[in-house]
N, CA, C and O atoms as a Tinker XYZ file with bonds, in Angstrom:
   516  protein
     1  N      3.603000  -21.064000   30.235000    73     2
     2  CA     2.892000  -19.825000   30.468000    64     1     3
     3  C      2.339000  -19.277000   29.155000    63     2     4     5
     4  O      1.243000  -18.756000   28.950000    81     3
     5  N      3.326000  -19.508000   28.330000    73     3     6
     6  CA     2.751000  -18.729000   27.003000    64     5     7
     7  C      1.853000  -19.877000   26.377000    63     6     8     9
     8  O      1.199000  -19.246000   25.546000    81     7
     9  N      1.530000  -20.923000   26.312000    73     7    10
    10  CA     0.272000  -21.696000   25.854000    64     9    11
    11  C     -0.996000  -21.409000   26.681000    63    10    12    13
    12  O     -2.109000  -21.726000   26.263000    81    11
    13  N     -0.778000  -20.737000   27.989000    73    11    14
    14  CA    -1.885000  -20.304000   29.005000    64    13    15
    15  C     -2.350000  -18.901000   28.602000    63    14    16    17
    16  O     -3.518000  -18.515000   28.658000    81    15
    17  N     -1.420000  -18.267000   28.238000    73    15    18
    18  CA    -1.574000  -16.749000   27.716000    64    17    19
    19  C     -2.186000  -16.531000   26.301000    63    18    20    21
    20  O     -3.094000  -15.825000   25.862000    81    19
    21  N     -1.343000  -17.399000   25.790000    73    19    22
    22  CA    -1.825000  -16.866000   24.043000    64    21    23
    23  C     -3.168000  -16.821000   23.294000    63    22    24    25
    24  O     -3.333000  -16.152000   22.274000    81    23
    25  N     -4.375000  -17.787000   24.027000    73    23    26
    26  CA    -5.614000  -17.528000   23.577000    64    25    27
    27  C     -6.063000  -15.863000   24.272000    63    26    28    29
    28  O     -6.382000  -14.954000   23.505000    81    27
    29  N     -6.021000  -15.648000   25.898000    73    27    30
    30  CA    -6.480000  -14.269000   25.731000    64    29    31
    31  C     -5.482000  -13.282000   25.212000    63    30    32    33
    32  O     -5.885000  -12.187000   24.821000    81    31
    33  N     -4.596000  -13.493000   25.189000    73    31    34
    34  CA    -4.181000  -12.274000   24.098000    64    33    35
    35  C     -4.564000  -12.037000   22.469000    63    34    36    37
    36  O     -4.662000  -10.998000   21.817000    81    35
    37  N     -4.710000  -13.250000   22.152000    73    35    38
    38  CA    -5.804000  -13.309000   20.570000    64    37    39
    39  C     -7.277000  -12.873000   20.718000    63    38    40    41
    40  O     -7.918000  -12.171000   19.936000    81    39
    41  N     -7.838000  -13.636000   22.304000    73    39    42
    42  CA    -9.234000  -12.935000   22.515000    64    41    43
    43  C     -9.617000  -11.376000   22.141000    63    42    44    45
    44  O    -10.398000  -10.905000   21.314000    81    43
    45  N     -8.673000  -10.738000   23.171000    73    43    46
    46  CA    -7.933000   -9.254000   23.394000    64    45    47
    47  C     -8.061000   -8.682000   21.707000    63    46    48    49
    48  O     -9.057000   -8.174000   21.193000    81    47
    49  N     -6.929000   -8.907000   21.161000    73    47    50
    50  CA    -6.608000   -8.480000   20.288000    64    49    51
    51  C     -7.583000   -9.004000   18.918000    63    50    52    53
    52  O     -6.913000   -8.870000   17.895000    81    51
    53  N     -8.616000   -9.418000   18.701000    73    51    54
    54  CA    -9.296000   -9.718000   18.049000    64    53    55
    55  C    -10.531000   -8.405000   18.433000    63    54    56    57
    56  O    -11.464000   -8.351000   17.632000    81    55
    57  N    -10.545000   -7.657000   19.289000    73    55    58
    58  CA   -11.865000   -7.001000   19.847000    64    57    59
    59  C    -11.873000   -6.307000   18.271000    63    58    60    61
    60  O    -11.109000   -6.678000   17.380000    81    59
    61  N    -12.811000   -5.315000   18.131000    73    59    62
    62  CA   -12.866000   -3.939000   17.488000    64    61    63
    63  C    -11.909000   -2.514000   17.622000    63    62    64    65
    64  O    -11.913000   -1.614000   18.461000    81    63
    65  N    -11.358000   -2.673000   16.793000    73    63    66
    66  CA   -10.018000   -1.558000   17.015000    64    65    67
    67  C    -10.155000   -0.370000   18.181000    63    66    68    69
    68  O     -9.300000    0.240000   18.823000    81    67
    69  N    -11.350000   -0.325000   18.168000    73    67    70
    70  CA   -11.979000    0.697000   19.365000    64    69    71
    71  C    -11.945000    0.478000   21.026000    63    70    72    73
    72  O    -12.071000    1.275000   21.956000    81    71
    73  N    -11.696000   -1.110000   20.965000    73    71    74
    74  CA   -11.536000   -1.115000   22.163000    64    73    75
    75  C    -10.388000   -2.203000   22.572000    63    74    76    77
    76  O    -10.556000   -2.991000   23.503000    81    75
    77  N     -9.168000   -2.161000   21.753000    73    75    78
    78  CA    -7.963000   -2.624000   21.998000    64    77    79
    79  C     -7.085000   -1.504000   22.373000    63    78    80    81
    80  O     -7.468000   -0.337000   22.288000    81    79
    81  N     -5.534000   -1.944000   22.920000    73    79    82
    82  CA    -4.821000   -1.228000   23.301000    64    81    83
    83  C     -3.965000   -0.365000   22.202000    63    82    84    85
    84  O     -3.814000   -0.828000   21.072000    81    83
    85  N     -3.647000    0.361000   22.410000    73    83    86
    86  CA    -2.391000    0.970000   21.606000    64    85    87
    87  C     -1.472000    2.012000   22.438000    63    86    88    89
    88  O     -1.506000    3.242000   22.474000    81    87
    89  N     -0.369000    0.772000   23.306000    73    87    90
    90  CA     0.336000    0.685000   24.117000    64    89    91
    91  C      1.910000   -0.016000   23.352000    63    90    92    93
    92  O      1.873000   -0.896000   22.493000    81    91
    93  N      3.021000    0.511000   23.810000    73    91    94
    94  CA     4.232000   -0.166000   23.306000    64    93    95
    95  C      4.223000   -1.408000   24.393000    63    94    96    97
    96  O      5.083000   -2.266000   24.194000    81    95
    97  N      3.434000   -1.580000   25.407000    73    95    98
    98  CA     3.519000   -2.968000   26.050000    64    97    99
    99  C      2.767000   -4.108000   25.235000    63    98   100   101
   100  O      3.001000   -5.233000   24.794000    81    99
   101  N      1.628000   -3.090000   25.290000    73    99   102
   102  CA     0.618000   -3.947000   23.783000    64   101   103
   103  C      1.025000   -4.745000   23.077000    63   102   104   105
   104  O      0.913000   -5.971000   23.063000    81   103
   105  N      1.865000   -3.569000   22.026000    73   103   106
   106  CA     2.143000   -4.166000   20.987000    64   105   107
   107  C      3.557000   -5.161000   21.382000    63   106   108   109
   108  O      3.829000   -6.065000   20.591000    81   107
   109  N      4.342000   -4.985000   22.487000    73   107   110
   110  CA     4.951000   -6.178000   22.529000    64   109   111
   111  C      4.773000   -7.168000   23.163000    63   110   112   113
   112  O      5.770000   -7.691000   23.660000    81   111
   113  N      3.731000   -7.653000   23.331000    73   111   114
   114  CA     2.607000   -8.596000   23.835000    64   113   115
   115  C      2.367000   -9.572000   22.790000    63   114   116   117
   116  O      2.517000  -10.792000   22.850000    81   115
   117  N      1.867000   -8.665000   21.568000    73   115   118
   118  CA     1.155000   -9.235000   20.444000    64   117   119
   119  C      2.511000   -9.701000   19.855000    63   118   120   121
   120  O      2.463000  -10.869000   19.469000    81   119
   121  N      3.835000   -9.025000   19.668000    73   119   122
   122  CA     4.760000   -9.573000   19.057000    64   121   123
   123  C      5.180000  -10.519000   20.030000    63   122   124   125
   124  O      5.528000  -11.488000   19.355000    81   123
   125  N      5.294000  -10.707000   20.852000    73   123   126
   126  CA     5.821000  -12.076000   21.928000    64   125   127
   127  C      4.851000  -13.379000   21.507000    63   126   128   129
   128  O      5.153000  -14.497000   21.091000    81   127
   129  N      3.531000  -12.742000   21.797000    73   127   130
   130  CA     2.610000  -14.066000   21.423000    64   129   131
   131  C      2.824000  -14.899000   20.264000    63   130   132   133
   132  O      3.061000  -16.093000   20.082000    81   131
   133  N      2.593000  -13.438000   19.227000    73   131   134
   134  CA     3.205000  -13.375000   17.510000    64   133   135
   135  C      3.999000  -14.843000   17.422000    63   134   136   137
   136  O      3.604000  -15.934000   17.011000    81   135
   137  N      4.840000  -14.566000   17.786000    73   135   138
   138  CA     6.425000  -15.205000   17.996000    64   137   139
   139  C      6.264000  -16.811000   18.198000    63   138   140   141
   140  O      6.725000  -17.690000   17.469000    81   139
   141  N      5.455000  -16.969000   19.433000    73   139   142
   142  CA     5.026000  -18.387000   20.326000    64   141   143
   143  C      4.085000  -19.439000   19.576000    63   142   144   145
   144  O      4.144000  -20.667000   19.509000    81   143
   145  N      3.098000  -18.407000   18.977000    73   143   146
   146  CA     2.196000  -19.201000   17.906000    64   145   147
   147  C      2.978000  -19.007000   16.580000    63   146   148   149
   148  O      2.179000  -19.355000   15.711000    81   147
   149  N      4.073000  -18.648000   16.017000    73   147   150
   150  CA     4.544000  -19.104000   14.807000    64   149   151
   151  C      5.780000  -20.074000   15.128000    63   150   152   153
   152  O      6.282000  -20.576000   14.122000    81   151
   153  N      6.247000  -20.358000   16.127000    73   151   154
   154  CA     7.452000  -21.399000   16.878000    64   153   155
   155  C      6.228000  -22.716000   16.730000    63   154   156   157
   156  O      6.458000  -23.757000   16.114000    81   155
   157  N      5.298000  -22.496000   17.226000    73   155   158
   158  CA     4.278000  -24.029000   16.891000    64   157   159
   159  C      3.502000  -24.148000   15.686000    63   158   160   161
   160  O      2.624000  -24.951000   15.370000    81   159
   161  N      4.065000  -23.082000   15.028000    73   159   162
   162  CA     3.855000  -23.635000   13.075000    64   161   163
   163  C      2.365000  -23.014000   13.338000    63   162   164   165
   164  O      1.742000  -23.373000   12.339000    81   163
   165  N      1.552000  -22.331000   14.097000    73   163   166
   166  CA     0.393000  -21.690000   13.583000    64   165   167
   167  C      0.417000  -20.469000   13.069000    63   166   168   169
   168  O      0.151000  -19.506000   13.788000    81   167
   169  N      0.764000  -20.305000   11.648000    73   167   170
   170  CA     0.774000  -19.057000   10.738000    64   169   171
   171  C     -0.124000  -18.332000   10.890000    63   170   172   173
   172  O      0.106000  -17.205000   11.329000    81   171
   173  N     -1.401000  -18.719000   10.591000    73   171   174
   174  CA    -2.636000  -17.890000   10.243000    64   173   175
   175  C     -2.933000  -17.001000   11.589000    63   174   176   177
   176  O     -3.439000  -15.879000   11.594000    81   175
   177  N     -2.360000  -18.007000   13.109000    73   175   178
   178  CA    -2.723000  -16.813000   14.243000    64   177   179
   179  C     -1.804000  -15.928000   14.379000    63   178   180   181
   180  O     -2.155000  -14.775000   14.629000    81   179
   181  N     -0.860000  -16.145000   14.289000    73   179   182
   182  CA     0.764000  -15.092000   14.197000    64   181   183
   183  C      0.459000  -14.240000   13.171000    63   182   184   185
   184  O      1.050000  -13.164000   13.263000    81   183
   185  N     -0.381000  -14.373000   12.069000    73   183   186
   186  CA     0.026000  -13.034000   11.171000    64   185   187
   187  C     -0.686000  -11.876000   11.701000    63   186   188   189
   188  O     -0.106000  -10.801000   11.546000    81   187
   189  N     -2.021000  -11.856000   12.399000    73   187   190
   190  CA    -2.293000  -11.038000   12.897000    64   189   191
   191  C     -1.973000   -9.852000   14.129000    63   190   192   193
   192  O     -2.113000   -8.636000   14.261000    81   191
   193  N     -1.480000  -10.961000   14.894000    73   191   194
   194  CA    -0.395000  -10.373000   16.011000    64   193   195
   195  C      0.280000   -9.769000   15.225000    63   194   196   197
   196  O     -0.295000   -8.800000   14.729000    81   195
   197  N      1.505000   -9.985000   14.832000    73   195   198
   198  CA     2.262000   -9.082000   13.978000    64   197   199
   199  C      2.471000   -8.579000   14.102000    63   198   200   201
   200  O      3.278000   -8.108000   14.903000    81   199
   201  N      1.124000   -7.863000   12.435000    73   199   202
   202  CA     0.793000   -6.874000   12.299000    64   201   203
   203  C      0.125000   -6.033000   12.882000    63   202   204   205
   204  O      0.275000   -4.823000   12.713000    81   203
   205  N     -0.769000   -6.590000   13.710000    73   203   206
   206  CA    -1.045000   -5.166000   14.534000    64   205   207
   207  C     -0.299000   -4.723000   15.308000    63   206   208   209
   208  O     -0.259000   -3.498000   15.421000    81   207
   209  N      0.614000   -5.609000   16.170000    73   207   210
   210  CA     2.326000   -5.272000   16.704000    64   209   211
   211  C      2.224000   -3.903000   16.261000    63   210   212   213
   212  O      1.731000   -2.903000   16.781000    81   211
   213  N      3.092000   -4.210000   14.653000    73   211   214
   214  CA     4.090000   -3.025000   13.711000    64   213   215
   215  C      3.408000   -2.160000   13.889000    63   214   216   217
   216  O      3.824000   -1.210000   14.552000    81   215
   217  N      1.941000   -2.165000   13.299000    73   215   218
   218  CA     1.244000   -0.803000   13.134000    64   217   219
   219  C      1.287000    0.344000   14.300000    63   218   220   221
   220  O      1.309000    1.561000   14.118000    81   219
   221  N      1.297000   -0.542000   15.871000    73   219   222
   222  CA     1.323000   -0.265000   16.416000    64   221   223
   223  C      2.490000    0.592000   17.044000    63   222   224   225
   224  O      2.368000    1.719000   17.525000    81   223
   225  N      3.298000    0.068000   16.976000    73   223   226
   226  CA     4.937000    0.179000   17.315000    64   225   227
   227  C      5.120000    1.177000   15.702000    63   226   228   229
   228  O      5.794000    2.178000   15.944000    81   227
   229  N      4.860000    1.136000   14.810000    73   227   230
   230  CA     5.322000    2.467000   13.896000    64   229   231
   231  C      4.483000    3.471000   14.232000    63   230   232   233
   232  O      5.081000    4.529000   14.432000    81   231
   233  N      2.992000    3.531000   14.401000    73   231   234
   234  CA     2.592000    4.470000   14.988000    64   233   235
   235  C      2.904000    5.403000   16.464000    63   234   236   237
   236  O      2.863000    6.606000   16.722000    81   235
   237  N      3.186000    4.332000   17.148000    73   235   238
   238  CA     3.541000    5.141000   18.830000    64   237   239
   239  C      5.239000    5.345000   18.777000    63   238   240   241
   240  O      5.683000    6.183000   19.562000    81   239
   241  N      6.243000    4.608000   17.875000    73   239   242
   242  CA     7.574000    4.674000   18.003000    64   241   243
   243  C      7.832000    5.689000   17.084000    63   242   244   245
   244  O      8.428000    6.688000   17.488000    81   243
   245  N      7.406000    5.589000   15.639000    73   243   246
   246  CA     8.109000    6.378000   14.613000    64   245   247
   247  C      8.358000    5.090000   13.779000    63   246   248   249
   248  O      8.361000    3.964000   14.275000    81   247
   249  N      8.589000    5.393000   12.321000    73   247   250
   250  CA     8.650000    4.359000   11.204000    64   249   251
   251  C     10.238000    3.840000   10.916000    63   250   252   253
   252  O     10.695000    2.926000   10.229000    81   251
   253  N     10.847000    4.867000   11.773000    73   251   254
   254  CA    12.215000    4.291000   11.446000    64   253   255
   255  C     12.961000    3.569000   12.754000    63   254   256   257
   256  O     14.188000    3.524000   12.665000    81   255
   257  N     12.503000    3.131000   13.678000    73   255   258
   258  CA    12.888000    2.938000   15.208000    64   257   259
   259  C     12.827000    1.350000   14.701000    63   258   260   261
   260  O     12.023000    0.719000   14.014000    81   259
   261  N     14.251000    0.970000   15.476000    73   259   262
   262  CA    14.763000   -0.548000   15.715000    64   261   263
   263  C     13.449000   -1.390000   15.919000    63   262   264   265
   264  O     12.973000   -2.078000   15.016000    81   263
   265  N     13.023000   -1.308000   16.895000    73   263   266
   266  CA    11.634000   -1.867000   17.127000    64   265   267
   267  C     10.467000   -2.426000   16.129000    63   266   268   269
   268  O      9.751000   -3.428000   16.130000    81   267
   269  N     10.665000   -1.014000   15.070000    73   267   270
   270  CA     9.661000   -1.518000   14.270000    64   269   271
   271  C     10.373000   -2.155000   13.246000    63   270   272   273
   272  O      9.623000   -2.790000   12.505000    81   271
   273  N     11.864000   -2.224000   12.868000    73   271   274
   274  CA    12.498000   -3.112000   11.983000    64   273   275
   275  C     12.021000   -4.674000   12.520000    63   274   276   277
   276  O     11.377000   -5.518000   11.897000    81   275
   277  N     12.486000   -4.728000   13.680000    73   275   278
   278  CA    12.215000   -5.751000   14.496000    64   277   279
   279  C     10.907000   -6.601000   14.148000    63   278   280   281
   280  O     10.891000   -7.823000   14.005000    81   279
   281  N      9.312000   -5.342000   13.985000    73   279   282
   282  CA     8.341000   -6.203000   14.036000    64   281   283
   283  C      8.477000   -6.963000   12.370000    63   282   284   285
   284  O      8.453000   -8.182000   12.198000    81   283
   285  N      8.608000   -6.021000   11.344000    73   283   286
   286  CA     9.160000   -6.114000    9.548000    64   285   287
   287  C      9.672000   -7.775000    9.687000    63   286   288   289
   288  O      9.011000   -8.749000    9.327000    81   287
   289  N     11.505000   -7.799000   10.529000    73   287   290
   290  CA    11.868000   -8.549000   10.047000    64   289   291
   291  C     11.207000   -9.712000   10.992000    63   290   292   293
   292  O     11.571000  -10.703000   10.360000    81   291
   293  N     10.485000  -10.204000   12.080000    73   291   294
   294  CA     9.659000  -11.191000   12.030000    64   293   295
   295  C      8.551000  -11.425000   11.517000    63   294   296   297
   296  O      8.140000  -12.577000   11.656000    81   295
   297  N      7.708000  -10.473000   10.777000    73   295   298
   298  CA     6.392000  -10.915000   10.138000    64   297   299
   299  C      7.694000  -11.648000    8.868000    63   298   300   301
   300  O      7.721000  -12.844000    8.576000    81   299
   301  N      8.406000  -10.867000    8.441000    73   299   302
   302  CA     9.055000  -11.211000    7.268000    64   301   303
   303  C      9.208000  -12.987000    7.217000    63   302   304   305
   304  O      8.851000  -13.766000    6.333000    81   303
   305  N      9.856000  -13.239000    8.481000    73   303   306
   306  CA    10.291000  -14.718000    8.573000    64   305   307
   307  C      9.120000  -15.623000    8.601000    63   306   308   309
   308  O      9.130000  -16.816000    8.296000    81   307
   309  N      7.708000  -14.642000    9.160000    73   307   310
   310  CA     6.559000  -15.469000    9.038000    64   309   311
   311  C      6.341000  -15.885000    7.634000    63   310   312   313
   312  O      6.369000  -17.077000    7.327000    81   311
   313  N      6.117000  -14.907000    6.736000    73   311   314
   314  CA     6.272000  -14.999000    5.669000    64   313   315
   315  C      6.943000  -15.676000    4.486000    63   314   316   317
   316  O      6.367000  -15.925000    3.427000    81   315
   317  N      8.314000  -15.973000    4.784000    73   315   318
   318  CA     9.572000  -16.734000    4.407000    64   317   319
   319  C      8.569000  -18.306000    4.571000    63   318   320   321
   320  O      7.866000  -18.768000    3.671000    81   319
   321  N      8.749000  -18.890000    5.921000    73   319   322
   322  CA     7.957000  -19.991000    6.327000    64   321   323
   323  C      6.794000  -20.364000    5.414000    63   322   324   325
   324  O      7.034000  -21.499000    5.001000    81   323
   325  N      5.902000  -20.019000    5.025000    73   323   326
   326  CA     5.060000  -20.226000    4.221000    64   325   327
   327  C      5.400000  -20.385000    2.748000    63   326   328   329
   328  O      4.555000  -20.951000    2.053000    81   327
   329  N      6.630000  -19.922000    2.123000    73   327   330
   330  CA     6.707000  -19.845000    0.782000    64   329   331
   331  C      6.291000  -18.475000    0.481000    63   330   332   333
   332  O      6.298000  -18.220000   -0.723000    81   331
   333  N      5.836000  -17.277000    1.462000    73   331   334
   334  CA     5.528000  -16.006000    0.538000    64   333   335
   335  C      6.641000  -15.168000    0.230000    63   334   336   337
   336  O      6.492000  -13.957000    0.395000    81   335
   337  N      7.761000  -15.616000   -0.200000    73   335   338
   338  CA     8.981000  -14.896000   -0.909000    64   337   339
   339  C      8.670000  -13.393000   -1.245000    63   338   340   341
   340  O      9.026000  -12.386000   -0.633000    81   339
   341  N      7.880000  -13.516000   -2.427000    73   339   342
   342  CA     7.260000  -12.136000   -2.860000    64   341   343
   343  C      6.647000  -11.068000   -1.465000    63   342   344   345
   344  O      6.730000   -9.841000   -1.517000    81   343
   345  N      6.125000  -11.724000   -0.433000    73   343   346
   346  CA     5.559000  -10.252000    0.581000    64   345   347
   347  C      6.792000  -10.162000    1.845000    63   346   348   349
   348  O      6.719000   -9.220000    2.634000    81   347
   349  N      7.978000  -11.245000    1.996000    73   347   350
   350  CA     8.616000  -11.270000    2.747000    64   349   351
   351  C      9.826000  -10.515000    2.373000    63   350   352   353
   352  O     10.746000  -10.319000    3.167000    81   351
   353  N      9.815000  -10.039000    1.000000    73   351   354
   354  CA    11.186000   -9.448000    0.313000    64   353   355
   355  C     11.309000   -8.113000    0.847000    63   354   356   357
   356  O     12.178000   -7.547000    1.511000    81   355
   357  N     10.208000   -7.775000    0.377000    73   355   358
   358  CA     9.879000   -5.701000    0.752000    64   357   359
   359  C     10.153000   -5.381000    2.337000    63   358   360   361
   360  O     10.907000   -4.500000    2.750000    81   359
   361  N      9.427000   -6.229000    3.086000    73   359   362
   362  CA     9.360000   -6.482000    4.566000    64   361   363
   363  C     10.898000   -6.462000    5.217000    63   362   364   365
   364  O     10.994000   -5.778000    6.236000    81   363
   365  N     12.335000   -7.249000    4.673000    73   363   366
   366  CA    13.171000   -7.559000    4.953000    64   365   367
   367  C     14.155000   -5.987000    4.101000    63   366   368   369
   368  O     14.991000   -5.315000    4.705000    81   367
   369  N     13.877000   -5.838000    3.154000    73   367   370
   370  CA    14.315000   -4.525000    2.448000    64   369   371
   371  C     14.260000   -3.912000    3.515000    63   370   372   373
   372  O     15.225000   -3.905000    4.279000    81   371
   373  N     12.961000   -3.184000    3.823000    73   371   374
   374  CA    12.627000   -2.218000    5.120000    64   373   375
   375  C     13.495000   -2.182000    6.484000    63   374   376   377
   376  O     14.200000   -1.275000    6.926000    81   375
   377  N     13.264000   -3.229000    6.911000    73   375   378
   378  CA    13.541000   -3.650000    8.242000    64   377   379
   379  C     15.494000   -3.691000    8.199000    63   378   380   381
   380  O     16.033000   -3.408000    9.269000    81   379
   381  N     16.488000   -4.056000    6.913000    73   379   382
   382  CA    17.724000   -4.227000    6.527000    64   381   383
   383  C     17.828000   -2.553000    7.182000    63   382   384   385
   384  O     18.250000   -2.200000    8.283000    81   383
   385  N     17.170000   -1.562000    5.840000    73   383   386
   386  CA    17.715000    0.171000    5.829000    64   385   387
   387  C     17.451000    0.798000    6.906000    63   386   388   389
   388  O     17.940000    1.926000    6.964000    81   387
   389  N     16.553000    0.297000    8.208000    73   387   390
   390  CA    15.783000    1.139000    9.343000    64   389   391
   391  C     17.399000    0.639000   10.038000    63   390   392   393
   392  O     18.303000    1.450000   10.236000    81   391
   393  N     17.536000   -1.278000   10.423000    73   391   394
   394  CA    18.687000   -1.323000   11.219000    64   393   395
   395  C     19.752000   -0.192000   10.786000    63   394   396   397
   396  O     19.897000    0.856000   11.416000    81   395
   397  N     20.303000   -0.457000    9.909000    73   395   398
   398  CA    21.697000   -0.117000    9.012000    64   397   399
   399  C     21.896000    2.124000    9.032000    63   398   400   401
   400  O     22.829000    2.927000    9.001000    81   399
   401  N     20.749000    2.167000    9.082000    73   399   402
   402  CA    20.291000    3.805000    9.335000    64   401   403
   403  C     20.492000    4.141000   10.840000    63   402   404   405
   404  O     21.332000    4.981000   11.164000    81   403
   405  N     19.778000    3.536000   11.705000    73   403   406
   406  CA    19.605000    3.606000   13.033000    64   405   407
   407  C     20.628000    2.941000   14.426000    63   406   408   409
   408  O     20.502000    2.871000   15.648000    81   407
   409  N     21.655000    2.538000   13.411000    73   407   410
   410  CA    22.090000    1.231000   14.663000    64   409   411
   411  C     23.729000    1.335000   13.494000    63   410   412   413
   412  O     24.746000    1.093000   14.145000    81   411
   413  N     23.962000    1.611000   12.151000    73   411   414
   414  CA    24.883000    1.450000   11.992000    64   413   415
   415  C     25.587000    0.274000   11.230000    63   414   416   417
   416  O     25.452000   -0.888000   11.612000    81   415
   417  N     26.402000    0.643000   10.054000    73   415   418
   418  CA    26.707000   -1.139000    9.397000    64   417   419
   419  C     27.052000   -1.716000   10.049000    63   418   420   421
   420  O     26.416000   -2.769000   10.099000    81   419
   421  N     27.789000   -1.657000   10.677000    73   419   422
   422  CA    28.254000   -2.929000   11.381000    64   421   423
   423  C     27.854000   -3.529000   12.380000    63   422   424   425
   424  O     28.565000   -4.282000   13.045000    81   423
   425  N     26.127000   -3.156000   12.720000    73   423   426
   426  CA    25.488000   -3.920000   13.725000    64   425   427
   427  C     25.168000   -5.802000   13.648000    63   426   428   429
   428  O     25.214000   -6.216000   12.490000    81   427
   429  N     25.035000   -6.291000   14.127000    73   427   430
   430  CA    24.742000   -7.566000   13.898000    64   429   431
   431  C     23.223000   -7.698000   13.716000    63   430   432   433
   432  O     22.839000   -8.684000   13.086000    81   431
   433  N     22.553000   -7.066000   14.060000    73   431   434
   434  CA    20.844000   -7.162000   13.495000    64   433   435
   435  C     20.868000   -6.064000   11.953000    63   434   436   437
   436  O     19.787000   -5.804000   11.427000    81   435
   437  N     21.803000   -5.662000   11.525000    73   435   438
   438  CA    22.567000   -5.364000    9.748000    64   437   439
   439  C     22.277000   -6.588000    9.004000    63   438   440   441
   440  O     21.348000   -6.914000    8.265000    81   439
   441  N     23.780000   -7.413000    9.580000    73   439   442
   442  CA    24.118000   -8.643000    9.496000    64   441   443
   443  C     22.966000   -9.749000    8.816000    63   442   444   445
   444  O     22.724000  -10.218000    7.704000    81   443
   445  N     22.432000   -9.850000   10.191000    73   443   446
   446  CA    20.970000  -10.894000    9.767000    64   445   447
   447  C     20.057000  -10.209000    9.241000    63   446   448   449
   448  O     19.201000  -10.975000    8.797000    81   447
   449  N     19.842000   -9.312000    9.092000    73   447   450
   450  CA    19.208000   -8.733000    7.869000    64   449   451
   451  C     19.212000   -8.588000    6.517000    63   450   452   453
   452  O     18.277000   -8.210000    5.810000    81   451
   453  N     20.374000   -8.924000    6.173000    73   451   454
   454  CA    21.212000   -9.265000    5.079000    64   453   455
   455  C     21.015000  -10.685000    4.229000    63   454   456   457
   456  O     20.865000  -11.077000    3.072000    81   455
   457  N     21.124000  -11.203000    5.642000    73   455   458
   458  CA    21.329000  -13.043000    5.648000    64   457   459
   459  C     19.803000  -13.430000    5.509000    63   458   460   461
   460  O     19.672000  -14.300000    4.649000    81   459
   461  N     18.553000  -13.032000    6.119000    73   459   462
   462  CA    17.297000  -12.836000    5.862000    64   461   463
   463  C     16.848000  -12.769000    4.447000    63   462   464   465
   464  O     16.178000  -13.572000    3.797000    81   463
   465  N     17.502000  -11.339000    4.038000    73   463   466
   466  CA    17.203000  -11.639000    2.607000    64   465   467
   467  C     17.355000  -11.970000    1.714000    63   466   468   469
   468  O     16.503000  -11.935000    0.826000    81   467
   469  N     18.665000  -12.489000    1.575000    73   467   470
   470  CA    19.555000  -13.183000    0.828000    64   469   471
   471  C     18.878000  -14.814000    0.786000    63   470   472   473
   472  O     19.176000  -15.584000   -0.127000    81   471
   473  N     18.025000  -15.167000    1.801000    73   471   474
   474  CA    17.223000  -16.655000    2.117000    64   473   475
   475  C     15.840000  -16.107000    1.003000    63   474   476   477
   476  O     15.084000  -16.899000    0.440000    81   475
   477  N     15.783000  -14.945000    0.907000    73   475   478
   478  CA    14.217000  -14.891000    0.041000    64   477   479
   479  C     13.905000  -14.889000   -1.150000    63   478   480   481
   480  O     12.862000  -15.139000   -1.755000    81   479
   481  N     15.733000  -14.330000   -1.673000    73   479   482
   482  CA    16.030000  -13.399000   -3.014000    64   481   483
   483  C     16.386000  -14.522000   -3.305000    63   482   484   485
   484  O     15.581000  -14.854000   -4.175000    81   483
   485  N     17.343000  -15.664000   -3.086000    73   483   486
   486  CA    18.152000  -17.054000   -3.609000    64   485   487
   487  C     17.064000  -18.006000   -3.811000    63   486   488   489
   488  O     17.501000  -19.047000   -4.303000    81   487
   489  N     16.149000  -18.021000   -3.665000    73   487   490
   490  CA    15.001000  -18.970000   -3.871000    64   489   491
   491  C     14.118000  -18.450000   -5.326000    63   490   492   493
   492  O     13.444000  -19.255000   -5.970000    81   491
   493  N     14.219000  -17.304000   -5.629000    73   491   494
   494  CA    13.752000  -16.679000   -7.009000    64   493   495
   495  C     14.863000  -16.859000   -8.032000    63   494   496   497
   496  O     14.505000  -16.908000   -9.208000    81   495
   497  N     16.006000  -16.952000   -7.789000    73   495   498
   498  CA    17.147000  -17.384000   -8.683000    64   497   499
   499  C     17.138000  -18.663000   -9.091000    63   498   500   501
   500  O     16.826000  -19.052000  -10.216000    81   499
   501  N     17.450000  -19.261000   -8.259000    73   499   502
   502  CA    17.517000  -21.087000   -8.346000    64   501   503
   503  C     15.980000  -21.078000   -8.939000    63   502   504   505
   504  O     15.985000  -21.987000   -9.770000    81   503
   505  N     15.185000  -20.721000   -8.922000    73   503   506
   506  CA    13.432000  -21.224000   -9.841000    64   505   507
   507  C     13.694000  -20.462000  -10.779000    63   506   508   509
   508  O     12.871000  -20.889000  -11.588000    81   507
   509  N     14.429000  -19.321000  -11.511000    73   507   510
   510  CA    14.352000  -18.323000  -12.735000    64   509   511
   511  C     12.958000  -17.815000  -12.422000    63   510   512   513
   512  O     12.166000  -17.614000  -13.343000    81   511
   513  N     12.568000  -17.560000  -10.920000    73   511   514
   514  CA    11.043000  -16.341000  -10.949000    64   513   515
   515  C     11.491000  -14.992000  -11.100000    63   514   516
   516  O     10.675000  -14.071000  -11.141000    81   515
């Protein structure tokens, strides 16, 4: 279903900001798709989903809501995947203090948030970047 879906939802979401949605179904549309085209290694279409996801979901949710940690820490992993250490660090920062604020230390999406960045930060050590 989702290889049947995912071109019109890129169709969709490619329009002019003027005449796309800005819906929390929307945007978890674009993060589902997001998701489906970076599971088959296509980066370049997933980054856009995303982000317009987050923007979306921080604008209609609020900047500190689980949700939008949520969209952070998967662009983040998009990011990770490619080698962009440097734009996936800040992303995983964010998305760590929203869980850990909102949900509590000892949540398990804390946890892997932790473990997330600890995969971004250990790769600048071992190279001395």
């Amino acid at each position: 279903m989702c290889k049947r879906l995912a071109p019109q939802v890129q169709a969709i979401a490619a329009r002019p900001k003027a005449v796309t949605l800005e819906t929390i179904k929307w945007a978890w549309l674009l993060h589902q798709t997001g998701y489906y085209l970076k599971k088959q290694g296509r980066y370049g279409e997933a980054e856009p989903l995303y982000v317009q996801s987050f923007h979306i979901r921080e604008q209609q949710m609020g900047a500190d809501h689980p949700d939008v940690a949520t969209s952070l820490n998967n662009l983040a992993l998009l990011y990770r995947a490619q080698g962009r250490y440097g734009e996936a660090e800040p992303l995983y920062m964010r998305s760590f203090y929203i869980y850990e604020q909102q949900l509590g230390g000892d949540h398990p999406d804390v946890a892997q948030s932790l473990n997330n960045l600890a995969s971004v930060v250990t790769p600048k050590f071992r190279t001395g970047s």
